[in-house]
N, C-alpha and C positions, 0 to 999 in steps of 0.2 A: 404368267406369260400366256398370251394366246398365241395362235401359231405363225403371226407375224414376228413375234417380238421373239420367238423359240426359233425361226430361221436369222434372225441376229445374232442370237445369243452363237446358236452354231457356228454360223458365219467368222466370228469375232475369233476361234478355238481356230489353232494350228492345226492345217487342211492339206498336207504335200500333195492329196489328190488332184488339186488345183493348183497350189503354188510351184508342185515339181518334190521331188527328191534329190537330197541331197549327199556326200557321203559323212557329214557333219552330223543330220538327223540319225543316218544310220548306226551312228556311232556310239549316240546316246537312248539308242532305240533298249527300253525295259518293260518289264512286266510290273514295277514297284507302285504306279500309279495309278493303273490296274485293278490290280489285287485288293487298294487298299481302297478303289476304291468301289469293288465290290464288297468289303466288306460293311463298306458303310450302307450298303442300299439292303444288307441282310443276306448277303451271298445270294441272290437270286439263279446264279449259276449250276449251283447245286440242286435246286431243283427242276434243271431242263434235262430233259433226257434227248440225248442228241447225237447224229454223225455229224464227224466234224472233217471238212474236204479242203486239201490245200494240191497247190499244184502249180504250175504254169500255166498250160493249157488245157482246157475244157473245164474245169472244176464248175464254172458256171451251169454248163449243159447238163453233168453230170448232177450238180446239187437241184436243179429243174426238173429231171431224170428222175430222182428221186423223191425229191417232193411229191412229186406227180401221181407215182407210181403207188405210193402209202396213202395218199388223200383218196382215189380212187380204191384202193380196197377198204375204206369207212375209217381210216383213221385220222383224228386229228391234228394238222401239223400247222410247224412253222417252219420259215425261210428267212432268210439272213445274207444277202447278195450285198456286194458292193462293185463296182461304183454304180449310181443312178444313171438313169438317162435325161429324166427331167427333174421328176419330184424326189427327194429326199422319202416319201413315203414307199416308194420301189421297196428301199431295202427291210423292211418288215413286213414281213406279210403272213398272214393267219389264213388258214384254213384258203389258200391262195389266190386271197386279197389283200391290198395293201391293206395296212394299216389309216382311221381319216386322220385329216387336220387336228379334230380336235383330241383324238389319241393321242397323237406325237408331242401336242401340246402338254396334256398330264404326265405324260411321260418322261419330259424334258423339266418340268416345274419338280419333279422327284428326283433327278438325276443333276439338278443344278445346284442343289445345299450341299448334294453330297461332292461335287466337282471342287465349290467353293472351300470347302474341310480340308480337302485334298490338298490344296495349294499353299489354305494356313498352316498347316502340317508342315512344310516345307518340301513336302515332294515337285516334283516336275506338274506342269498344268497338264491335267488331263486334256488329249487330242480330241479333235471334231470326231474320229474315227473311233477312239474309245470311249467317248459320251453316246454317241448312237450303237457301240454291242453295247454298253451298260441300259439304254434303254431297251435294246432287243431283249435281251437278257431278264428283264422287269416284265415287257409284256409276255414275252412268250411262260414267263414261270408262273402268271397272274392267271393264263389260260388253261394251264392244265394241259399242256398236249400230250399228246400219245408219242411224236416223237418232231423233233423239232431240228430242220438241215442247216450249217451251220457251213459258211463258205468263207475260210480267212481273207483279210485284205490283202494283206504283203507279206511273201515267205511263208512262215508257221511257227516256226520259234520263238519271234520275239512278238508274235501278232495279237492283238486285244484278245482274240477270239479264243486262244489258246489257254485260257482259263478252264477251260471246257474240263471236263473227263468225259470222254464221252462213249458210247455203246459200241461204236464202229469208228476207225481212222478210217481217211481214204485220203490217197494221192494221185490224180491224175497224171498226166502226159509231163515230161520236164523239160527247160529249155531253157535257151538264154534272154533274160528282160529283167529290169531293177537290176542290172551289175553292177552299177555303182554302189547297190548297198546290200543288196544280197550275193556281193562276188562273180566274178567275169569266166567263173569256167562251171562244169555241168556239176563234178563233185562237190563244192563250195554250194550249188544253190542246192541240189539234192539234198546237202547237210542243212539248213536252214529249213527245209519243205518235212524233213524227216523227225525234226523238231516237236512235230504234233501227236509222236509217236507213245502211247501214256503206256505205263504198267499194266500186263496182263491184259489191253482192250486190241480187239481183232485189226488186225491192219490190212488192208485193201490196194494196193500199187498197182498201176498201169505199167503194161510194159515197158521197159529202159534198158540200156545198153548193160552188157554183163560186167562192167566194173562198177556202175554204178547200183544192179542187182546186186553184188558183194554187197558194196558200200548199205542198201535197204536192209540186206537179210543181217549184217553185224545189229546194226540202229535197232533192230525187233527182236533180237537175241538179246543182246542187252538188259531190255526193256521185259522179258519174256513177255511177250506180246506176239498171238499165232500170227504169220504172213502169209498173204496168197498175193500170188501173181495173178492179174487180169489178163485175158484172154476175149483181144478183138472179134467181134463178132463178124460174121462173112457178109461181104456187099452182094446183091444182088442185082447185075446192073439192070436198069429201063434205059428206054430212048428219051432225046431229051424233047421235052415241050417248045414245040413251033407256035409263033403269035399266031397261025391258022388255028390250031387248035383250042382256042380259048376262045368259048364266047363274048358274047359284049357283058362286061358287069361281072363276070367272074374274075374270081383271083385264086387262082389254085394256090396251094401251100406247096413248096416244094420240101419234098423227104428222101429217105435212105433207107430203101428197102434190107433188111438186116435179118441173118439166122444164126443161132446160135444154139446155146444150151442153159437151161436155168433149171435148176431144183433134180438134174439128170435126166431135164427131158428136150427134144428137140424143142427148136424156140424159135418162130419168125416175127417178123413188124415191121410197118414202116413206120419209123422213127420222121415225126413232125419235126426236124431239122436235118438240114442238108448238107454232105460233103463224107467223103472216105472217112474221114473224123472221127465223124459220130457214131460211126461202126465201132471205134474204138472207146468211147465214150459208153455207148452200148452195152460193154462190154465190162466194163468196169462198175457200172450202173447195176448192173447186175446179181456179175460179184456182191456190188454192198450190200445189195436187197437179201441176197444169202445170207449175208451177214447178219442181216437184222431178224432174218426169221429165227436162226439161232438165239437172237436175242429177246424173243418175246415176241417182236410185232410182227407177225402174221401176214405174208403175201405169200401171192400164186400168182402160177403162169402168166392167169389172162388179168388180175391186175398190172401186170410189168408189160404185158400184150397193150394192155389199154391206157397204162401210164405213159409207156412209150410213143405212141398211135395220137396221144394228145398233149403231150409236150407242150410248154410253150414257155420260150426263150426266147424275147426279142431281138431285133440286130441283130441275130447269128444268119447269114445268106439268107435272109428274109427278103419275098417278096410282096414291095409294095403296093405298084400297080403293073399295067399291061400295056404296050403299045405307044410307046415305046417300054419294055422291059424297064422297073426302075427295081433296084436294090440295094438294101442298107447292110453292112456287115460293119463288125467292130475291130477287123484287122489291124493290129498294132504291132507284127511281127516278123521277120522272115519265112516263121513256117503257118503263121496262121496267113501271111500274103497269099504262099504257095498253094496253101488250102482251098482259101475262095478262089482263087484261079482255076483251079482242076473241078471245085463246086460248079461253077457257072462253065463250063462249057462242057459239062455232063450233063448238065439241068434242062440247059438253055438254048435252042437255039436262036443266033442273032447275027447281024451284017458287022454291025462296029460296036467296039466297045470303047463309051467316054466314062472315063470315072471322074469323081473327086475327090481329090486327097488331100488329107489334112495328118499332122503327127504333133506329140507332145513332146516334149523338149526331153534329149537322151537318146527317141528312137534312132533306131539302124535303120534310117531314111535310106539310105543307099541301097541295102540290101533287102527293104523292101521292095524298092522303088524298082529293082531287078526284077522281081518274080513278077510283078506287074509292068513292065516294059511292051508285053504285045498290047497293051491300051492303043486306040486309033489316037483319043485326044484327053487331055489330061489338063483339069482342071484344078488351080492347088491354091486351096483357101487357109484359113484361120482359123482354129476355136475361138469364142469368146472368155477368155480365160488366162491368169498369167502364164498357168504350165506350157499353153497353146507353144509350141516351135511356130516363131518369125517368119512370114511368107519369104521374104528374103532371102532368111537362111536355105528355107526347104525348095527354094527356088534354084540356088545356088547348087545346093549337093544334090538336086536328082536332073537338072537341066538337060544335061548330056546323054541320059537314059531317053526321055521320051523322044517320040517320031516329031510329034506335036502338044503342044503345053503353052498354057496363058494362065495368067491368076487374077484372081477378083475376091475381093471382101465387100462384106461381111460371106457365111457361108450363104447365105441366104441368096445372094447374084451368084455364087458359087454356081447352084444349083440351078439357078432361072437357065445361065449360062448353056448350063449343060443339057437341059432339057429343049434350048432353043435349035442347040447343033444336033439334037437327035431325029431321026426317022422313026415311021413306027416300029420296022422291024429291027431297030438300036436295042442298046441296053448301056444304063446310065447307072453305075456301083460308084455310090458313097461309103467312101472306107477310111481306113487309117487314125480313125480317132472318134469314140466316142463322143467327145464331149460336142464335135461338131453333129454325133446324129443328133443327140438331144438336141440342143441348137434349134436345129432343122426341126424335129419333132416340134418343140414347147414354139415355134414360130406359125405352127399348122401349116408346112411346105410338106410335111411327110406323115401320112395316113396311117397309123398304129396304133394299138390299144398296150399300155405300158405295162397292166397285170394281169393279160388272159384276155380274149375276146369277151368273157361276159361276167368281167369284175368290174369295170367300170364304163 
């Protein structure tokens, strides 16, 4: 296959990240298809040495956090992120570049005989999600890394990734999302995240309420497996940036000025992503990076000073442009709503705020649609995609929250829209659904580099 005919082949593979989750999938959610069929590719799994990060919220930031922070002091890594923005090539990346076309291609021509085995075997067909870790999995053990950040897709329990044994657990922030299959209350999804928790390898937890700290410190007793509790790193507030203050053609990065402690010694940074958050993400990033020194690979201060200082994690309250204020975030939540709400007008100042919203079918449209309610005008589009939630519908359940609200499809008039009602001193946030930023991105409406400003 060439890498045409390997986004087919993908294509064709049962993908919830597009079609939706169901509690039917969840139902028959295993590890059997897996397993067997890493065994057929030679366990490549076995030889990545890996942290492996589940969570609700921030895991992303924090597995970026990390990447970052280990590449920077001269080790060589891998990353392992899902879901995409545009390219399927996002979610592998070396030495923190994507992987090309033509990798993913050899990759996918190795991982396709052994899918095919799988099926005559009689197991279940390996998922789109489990053919791309079995190729992460191929290239990162082909490389040789030093240590390789491994971000599960859904839950941790039952998730491909969780083949792993890996040097460090880590769990970020928890919350309610996927309750259809990972359970509708905090201890049910806690129990599925806590999943990733292996024999005797250091566990890593972001702070959580204290039944659900019980519920971590049993799951790591258990397992004897040492646990520490993460400890938020302290915001340092700044004013926020006026469009006066930005010259013509610059585009400042907005951050999270953050102190804390690493290795027992005071720690400051500004963290290249923005919002109270990521103090807490900081914080947990940390921790793991402690962890790993225990475990061989080697950082200090001013690599976590300089991992953190150059971060990059796209769509997290990333700004695009200036004048009007444009910014992309991946909110798809009540508390990550509340997040970029309190992000942007710490960040930012501006006269009106237009967003556009988009959600995937399942979201607590409602109660996002709450924490974002001071919007001036609110545009509410569609992904291109079946998961995409019905303009219809999402017109129906948040109607009655905004002041002001119209919709237009594709995202693309979404956007024209919004940028037409804007002034310069506006600010125009596209939120509520990845797959519309990509969208937006793979349409060139929106100016971003998908693996690092100077990866591609």
């Amino acid at each position: 296959m060439d890498y045409a005919e390997t986004i087919d082949w993908l294509m064709g593979l049962r993908n919830p990240e597009r079609t939706g989750l169901t509690r039917d999938f969840g139902r028959r959610m295993n590890l059997d298809a897996t397993w067997r069929l890493m065994e057929l590719l030679g366990n490549p799994h076995e030889q990545v040495r890996a942290i492996h990060i589940a969570g609700t919220k921030g895991k992303g930031s924090v597995a970026a956090m990390v990447e970052s922070t280990c590449r920077i002091a001269g080790h060589r890594t891998g990353l392992f992120t899902s879901p995409h923005l545009v390219s399927w090539r996002e979610r592998i990346r070396i030495d923190g570049e994507c992987i090309t076309e033509e990798r993913v291609a050899a990759l996918a021509n190795d991982v396709r005989p052994a899918v095919d085995q799988v099926v005559s075997e009689g197991l279940r067909t390996p998922s789109f999600f489990e053919a791309l870790t079995a190729m992460g999995m191929l290239a990162f053990a082909r490389e040789d890394l030093d240590i390789t950040v491994l971000e599960t897709g859904l839950g941790g329990r039952l998730d491909a990734t969780n083949v792993i044994t890996p040097l460090v657990s880590v769990i970020t922030t928890l919350g309610l999302d996927h309750t259809n299959v990972l359970g509708n209350t905090l201890p049910q999804i806690a129990r599925e995240k806590a999943g990733i928790i292996k024999p005797g390898v250091p566990v890593v937890v972001a702070p959580v309420p204290e039944s659900i700290e019980r519920q971590m410190r049993r799951a790591a007793e258990s397992a004897d497996a040492p646990l520490r509790f993460a400890t938020p790193f302290r915001t340092i507030e700044t004013e926020p940036l006026s469009p006066d203050d930005v010259a013509t053609g610059e585009l400042p990065v907005l951050g999270e000025r953050v102190a804390g402690q690493f290795l027992g010694e005071d720690f400051e940074a500004q963290v290249a992503l923005s919002g109270r958050h990521q103090a807490t993400n900081a914080g947990v990033a940390a921790l793991a990076c402690e962890a790993l020194n225990e475990a061989g690979i080697t950082l200090s201060p001013s690599a976590l000073q300089d991992g953190l200082e150059n971060v990059y994690w796209p769509a997290r309250v990333e700004l695009v442009s200036v004048r009007p204020w444009e910014v992309i975030d991946c909110a798809h939540t009540q508390a990550s709503a509340r997040a970029l709400m309190t992000a942007l007008r710490r960040h930012l100042e501006f006269d009106r705020l237009i967003l556009v919203l988009a959600a995937s079918k399942g979201k607590q449209v409602e109660a996002m649609a709450h924490e974002l309610s001071s919007a001036d005008h609110v545009v509410l589009t569609e992904a291109l995609l079946p998961r995409a939630m019905r303009l219809e519908d999402l017109e129906e359940r948040t109607h009655a929250i905004w002041r002001s609200s119209e919709i237009a499809f594709p995202p693309t008039d979404a956007l024209e829209r919004a940028r037409s009602l804007a002034g310069p001193r506006d600010l125009v946030c596209v939120t509520g659904s990845v797959f519309v930023i990509g969208d937006l991105i793979e349409a060139d409406m929106i100016p971003t580099s998908l693996c690092g400003p100077d990866a591609l």
